[in-house]
N, C-alpha and C positions, 0 to 999 in steps of 0.2 A: 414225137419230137415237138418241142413249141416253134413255135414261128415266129418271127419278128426277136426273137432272145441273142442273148450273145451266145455265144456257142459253148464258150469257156463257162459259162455262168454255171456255178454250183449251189449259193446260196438261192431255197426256195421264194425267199422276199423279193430277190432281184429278177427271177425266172418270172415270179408272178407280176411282178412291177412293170416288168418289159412287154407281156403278155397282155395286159390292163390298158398300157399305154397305146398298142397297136392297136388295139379294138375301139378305144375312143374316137377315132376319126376326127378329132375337132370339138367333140361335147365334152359336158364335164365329168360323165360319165359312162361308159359301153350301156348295153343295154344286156338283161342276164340271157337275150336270146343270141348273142353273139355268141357267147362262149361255147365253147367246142371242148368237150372232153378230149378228143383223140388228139388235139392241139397240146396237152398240158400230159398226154399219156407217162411222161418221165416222173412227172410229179403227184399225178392224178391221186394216189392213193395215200399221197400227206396231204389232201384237199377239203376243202368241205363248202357249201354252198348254204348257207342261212339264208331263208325269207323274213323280211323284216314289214315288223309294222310298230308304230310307236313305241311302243314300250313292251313289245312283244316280239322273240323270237324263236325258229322255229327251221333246226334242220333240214334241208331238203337232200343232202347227200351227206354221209360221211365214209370218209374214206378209209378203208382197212386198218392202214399204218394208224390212224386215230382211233378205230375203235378198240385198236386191241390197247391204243395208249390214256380210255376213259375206261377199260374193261368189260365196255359191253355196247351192245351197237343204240344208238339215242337217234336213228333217223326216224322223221317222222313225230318227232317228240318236240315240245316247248321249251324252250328255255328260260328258266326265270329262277330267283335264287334259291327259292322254295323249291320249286317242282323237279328241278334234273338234278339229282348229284349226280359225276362229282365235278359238274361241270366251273369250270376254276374263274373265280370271282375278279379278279383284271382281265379275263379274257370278257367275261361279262359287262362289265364297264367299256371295254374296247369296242364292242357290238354296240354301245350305247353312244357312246362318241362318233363312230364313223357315221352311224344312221343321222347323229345332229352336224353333222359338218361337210357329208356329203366327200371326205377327203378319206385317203388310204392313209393306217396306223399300223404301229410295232407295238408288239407287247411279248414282255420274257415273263413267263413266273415259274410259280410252281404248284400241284394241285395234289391229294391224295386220290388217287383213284376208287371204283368201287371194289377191288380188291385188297386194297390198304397200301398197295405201291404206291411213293412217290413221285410224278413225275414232271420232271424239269422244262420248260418249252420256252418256244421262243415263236410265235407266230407274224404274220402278216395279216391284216384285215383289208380286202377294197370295199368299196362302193358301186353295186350295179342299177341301172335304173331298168325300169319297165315301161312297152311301149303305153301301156292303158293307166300310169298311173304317174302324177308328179314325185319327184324326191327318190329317196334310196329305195328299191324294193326288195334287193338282194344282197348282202354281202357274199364275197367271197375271199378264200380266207386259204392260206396254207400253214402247216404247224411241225416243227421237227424236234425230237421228243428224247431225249431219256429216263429211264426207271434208275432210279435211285432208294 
C-alpha cells in the first residue's frame, strides 16, 4: 500500500507523485534511499528505478509488468540509443530532461518491442538524489502499457 497517496488514486503518475512528494520532506528532491519498495507494493511492478549519470543510464530495477512490455528483462543494462533496443526514444529524451532539470516529467509514446509488438505507454519520470553525490542520481519512474 503507498502511504501518504490518496486512496482513490488509480492513475500510477499521481500514486508515484503523491509518493515523491512525502519523501521530499522539504528538499527538492527524496533521496533514492528513501524509497521503500513495500511502500509502492500496488504498483511496484509497473516501476523501474534508473541510475543516472550525465549522459548515461542504467537500470537498477525493472519491474515485471515492464519487462514483459520491452520483451525481455534490461536490468542491469545501459541505456543509450545505440546499445538497448527497444528501449523507446521519448522515454529516452524524458531520462535526459529530468536528470537536466532536477523536476518530475510525463511522457506518452509508443515503442516496438523486442518481439515486434507495439507498445503504447504513458509513463512518469522523478528525480532522486543521493546522500554522496550532488544533482539527480536516480530516476524513478512508473509506466502503464498496452500491446498494440
Amino acid at each position: 500500500m503507498i502511504t501518504n497517496a490518496p486512496a482513490k488514486t488509480k492513475r500510477i503518475n499521481e500514486q508515484l507523485m503523491a509518493y515523491w512528494q512525502s519523501m521530499r520532506k522539504g528538499r527538492l528532491m527524496p533521496l533514492e534511499s528513501d524509497i521503500n519498495p513495500s511502500d509502492l507494493a500496488a504498483i511496484w511492478p509497473d516501476c523501474f528505478l534508473v541510475q543516472s549519470h550525465e549522459d548515461s543510464f542504467r537500470y537498477d530495477y525493472l519491474g515485471a509488468s515492464l519487462i514483459e512490455a520491452y520483451g525481455d528483462d534490461f536490468t542491469g543494462h545501459e541505456i543509450c540509443e545505440a546499445l538497448l533496443f527497444p528501449h523507446p526514444e521519448s522515454l529516452f529524451r524524458t531520462f535526459h530532461r529530468v536528470y537536466a532539470t532536477a523536476a518530475p516529467v510525463m511522457d506518452e509514446s509508443e515503442f516496438k518491442n523486442s518481439k515486434g509488438v507495439v507498445i503504447k505507454y504513458r509513463s512518469s519520470v522523478l528525480p532522486l538524489a543521493h546522500a554522496s553525490r550532488s544533482g539527480v542520481a536516480f530516476l524513478l519512474g512508473g509506466m502503464r502499457w498496452k500491446a498494440y
